[in-house]
C-alpha positions in Angstrom: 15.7 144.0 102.1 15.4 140.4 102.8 14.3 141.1 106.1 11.8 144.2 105.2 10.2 141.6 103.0 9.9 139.2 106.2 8.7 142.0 108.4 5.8 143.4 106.0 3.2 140.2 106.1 3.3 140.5 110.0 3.0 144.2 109.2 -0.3 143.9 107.2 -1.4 141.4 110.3 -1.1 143.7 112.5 -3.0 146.9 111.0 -5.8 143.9 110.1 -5.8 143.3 113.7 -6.2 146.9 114.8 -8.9 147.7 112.7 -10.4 144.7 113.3 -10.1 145.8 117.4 -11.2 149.3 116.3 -14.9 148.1 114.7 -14.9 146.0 117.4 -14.9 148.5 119.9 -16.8 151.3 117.8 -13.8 152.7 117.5 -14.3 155.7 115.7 -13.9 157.6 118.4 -10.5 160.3 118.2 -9.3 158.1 121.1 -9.2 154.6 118.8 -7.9 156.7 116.0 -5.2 158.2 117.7 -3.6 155.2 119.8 -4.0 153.5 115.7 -1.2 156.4 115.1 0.8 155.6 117.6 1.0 151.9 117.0 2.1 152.8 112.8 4.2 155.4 113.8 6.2 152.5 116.3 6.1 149.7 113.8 7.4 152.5 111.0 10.3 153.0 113.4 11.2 149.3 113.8 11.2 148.8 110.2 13.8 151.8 109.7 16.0 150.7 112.6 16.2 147.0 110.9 17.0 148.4 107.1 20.0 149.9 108.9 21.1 147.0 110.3 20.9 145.0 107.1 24.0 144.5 105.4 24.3 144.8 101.6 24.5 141.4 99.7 27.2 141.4 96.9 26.3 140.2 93.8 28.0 138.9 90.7 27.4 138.1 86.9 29.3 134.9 86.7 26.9 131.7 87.7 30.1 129.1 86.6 31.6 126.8 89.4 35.2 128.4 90.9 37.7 126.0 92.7 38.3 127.4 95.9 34.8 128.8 96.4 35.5 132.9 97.0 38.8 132.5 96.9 38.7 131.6 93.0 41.4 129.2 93.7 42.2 126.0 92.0 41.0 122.7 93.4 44.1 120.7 93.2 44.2 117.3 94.0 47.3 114.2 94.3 46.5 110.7 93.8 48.8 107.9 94.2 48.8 104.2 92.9 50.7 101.1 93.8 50.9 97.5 92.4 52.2 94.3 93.8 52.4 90.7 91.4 53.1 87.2 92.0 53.8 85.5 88.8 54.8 81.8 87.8 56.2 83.0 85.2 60.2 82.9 85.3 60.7 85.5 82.5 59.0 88.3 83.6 61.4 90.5 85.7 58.6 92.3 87.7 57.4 89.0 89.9 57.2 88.7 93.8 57.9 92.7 93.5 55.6 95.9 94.9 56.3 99.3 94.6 54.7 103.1 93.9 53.8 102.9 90.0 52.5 106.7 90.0 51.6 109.9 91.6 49.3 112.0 89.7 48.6 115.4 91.0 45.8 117.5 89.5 45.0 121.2 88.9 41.5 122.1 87.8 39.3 125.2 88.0 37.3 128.0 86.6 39.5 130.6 84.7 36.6 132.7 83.1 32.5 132.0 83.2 32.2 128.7 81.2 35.9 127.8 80.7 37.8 125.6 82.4 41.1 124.5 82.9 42.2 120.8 84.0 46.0 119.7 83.9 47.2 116.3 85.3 50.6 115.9 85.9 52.6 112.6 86.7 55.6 111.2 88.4 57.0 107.6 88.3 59.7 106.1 89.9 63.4 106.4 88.6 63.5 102.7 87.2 60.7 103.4 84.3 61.6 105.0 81.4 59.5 108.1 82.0 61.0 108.9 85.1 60.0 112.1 86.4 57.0 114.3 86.2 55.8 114.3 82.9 52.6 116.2 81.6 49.3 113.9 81.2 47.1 116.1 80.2 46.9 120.0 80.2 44.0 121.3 78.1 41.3 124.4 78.2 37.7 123.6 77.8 35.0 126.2 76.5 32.1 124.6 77.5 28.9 126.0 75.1 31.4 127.6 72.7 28.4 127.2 70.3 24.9 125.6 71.1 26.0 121.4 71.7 29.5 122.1 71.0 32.6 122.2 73.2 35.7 123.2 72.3 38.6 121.8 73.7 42.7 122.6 73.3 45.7 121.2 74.8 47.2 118.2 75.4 44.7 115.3 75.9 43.7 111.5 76.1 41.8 111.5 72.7 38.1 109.8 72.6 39.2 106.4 71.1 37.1 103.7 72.2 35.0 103.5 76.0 37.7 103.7 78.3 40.8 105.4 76.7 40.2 108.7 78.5 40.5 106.9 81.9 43.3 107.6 84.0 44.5 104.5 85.3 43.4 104.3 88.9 39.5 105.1 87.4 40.0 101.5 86.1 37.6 98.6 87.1 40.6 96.2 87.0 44.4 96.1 88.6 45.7 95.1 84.5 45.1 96.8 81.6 42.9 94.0 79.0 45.6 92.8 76.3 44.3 94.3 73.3 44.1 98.2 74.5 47.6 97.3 75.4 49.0 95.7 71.9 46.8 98.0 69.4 46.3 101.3 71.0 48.1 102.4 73.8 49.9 101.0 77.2 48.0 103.4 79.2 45.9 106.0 77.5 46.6 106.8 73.9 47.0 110.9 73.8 47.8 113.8 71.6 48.2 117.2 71.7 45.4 119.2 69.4 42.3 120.4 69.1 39.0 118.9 70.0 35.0 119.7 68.9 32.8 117.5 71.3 29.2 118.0 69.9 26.3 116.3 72.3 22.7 116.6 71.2 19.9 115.8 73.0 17.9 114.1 70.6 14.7 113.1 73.3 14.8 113.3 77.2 16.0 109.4 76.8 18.4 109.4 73.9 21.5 111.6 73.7 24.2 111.3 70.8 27.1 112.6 70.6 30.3 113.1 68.1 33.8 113.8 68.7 36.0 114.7 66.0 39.8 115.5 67.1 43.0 117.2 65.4 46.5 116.0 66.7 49.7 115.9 67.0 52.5 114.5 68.9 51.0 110.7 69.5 51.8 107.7 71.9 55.2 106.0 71.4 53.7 102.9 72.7 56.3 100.5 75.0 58.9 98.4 75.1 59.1 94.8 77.1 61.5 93.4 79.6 59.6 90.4 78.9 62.1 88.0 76.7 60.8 86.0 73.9 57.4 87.4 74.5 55.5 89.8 71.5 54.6 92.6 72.7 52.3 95.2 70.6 53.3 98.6 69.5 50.1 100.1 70.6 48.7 102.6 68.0 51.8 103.9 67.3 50.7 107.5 66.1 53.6 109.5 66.8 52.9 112.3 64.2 49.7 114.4 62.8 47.0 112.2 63.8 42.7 112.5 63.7 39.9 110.8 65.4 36.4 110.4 65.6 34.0 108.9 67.8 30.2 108.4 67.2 28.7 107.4 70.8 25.1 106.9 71.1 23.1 105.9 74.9 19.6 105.3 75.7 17.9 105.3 79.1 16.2 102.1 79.2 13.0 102.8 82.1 14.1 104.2 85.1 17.1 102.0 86.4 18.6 100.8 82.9 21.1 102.6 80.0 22.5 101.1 77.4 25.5 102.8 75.5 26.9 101.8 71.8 29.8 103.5 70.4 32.3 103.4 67.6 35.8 105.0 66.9 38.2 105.6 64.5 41.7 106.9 64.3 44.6 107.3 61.9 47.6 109.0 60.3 51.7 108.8 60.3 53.7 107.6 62.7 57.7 106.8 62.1 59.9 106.9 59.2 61.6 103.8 58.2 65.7 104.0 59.1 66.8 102.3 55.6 63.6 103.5 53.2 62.8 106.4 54.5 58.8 105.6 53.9 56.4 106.8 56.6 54.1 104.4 58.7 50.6 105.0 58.0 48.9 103.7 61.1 44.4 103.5 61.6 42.6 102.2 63.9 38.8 101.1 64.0 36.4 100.1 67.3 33.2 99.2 68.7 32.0 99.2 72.3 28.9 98.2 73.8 28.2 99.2 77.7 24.8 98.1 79.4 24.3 99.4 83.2 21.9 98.2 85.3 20.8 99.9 88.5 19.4 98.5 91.6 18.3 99.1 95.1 20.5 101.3 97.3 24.5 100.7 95.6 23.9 98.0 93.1 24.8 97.9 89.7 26.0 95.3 87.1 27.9 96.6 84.1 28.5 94.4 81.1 30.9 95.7 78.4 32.3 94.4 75.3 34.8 96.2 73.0 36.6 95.0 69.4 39.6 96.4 68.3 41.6 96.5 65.1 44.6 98.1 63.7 46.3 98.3 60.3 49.6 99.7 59.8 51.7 100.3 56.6 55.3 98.8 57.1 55.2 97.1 60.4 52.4 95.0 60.1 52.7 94.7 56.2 49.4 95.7 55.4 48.4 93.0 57.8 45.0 93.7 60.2 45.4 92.5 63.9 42.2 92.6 66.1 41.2 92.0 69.6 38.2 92.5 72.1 37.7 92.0 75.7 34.3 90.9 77.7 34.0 92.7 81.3 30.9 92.0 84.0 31.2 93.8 87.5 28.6 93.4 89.7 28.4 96.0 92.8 26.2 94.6 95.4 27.1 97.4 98.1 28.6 100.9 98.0 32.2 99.5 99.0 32.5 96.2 97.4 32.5 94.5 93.9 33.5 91.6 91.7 34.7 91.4 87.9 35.0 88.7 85.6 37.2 89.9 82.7 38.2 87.6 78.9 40.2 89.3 76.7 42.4 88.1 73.6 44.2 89.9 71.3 46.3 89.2 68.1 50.2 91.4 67.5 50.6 94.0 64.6 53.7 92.2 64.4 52.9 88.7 63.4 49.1 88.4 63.1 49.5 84.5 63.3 50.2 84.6 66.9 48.5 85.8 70.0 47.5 85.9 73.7 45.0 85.9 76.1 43.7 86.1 79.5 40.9 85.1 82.2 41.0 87.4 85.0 38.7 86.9 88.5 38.6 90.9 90.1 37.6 91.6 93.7 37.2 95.6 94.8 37.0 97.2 98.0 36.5 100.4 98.2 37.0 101.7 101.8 35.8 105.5 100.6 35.8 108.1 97.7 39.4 108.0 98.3 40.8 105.0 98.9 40.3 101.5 97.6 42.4 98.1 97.1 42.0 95.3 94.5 43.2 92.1 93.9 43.2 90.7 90.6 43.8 86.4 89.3 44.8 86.2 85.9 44.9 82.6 83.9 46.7 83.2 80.4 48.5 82.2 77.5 51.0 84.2 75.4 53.3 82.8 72.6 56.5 80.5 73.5 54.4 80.4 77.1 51.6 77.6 76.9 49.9 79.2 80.1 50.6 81.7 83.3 49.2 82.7 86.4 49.6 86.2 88.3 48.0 87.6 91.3 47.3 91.3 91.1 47.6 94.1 94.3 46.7 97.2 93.5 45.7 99.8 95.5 45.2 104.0 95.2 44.5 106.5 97.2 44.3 110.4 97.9 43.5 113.9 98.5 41.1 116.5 96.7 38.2 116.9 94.6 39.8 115.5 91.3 37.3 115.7 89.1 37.6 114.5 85.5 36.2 111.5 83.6 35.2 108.5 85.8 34.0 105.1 85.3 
């Protein structure tokens, strides 16, 4: 039909151009009118012989995105990390060493119009304590379950703070800052639950947004090799947990935006061996992001973020914060510098603390491949200062799509 539709305006041109030819010539002689038969008849003919050829188009009622295109098979992706340190410092058992810290291998798609599943799996090497594939995240999203609200269920990096639900190679730095670390999580602090993400667009340059989460099933936080060095438990929440995030950004003109955001999180994490009491763990933030865009690649991001946590019997009742300052500048699509302070206080002793300068470099050679280096100046407790050279570099195969800095 497509075709036909092509066809007609030439059609119309035509008998235009024969009449025109026939009062031209006075042609209302049986003659004119005949050979204007013919012509109609011939075009008519044409027009029959080309619907025939036309092949029916197949439609469909779904309009959502499928992995694999016709197929409907799942995009899946594998991305792979690996770090490298030089350290100073005698103590730590991981200086002068490089290896593979992860392999993360994603499996998204479409499973019905407008929901959508995403799972990450990862593998470590046999000499951490998670060795083995072990589930990231797995979780189902229905996306418009009501107007503004998303529903989401499965396992999950909860929306605590700017840059929890990062995986690790979507960082802008090689090291994790120090007080995400100590207060929340060593990597990503995750639960499995229920989430309802509610955006509303309150004008065309404003859009807020609240998340309010259900969980179970928290980080364990980590251990360190490190002797004589504090380390913090992270968050901790290793039972029935909740969170909420308030997140609020603002186009500013055409090549600024400016986000502000705040988060909270609490409930019970472990039982006490000789009391038997349960650790109440919460945790408070606030993070400010400001992006501006220039010509071609550039873009400088500053970000702040402040950090506290407040825990029952470990920390005594005691409140230990933290914050780190971050600057990248981009001045091209494959390369960028950092700047990154960060300082943060231990649940454990709230008298003592640690912090670092860090001087970040960036090259990204594609979409799927970049290397890093990253020079860190700090100070931790029993060591008055230390100095580590970061290499880190990640690369892979596949779409894999999923929250990205």
């Amino acid at each position: 039909m497509r075709i036909v539709r092509h066809i007609l305006p030439y059609l119309l041109f035509t008998l235009l151009a024969l009449s025109v030819g026939v009062y031209a010539n006075d042609a209302y002689s049986p003659s004119g009118i005949e050979e204007l038969r013919q012509k109609i008849t011939e075009l008519e003919q044409k027009l029959e012989e080309l619907e025939a050829q036309q092949a029916p188009v197949e439609e469909t009622d779904s309009t959502s995105e499928v992995g694999g295109r016709y197929q409907q098979l799942p995009d899946i992706s594998l991305v792979l990390q690996a770090k490298g340190k030089l350290s100073d410092d005698q103590a730590d058992p991981d200086r002068q060493k490089i290896r593979l810290t992860e392999a993360e291998l994603a499996i998204q798609g479409y499973v019905y119009p407008n929901v959508r599943l995403d799972a990450f799996i990862a593998g470590e090497p046999s000499e951490h304590d998670h060795s083995g594939f072990h589930v990231h995240e797995a979780y189902v999203s229905y996306i418009g379950f009501r107007k503004y609200l998303n529903l989401i269920v499965g396992q999950k990096f909860v929306p605590f703070g700017r840059a929890n639900q990062l995986h690790s190679h979507s960082w802008l730095y090689a090291r994790q800052p120090l007080v995400l670390s100590n207060l929340v999580a060593p990597e990503s602090l995750a639960g499995q639950g229920i989430l309802f993400d509610y955006s509303l667009p309150i004008r065309e340059d404003l859009l807020l947004r609240l998340d309010f989460g259900l969980w179970a099933n928290g980080s364990q936080g980590e251990e360190s090799d490190l002797p004589d060095i504090m380390v913090g438990p992270g968050a901790k929440l290793t039972d029935r947990f909740r969170t909420a995030r308030l997140w609020l950004g603002k186009s500013i003109g055409e090549a600024a935006e400016l986000e502000i955001g705040c988060s909270w999180a609490g409930g019970r994490s472990e039982q006490d061996e000789n009391t038997g009491e349960t650790d109440y763990v919460h945790l408070g933030g606030i993070d400010l992001s400001y992006r501006l865009f220039g010509t071609g690649a550039r873009r400088l991001l500053l970000r702040g973020e402040y950090v506290w946590r407040k825990g029952t019997l470990e920390s005594g009742g005691a409140r230990a914060g933290g914050y780190y300052l971050f600057a990248d500048y981009r001045w091209n699509k494959y390369a960028s510098a950092g700047l990154l302070y960060d300082w943060s206080e231990f649940p454990q002793d709230t008298s003592k603390h640690e912090s670092a300068l860090s001087a970040i470099l960036t090259y990204q050679f594609s979409e799927q491949y970049y290397i890093r280096l990253q020079l860190v100046h700090g100070s931790r407790p029993n060591v008055d200062s230390y100095n580590e050279l970061w290499l880190h570099w990640a690369w892979g195969i596949g779409p894999h799509t999923h929250n990205l800095e």
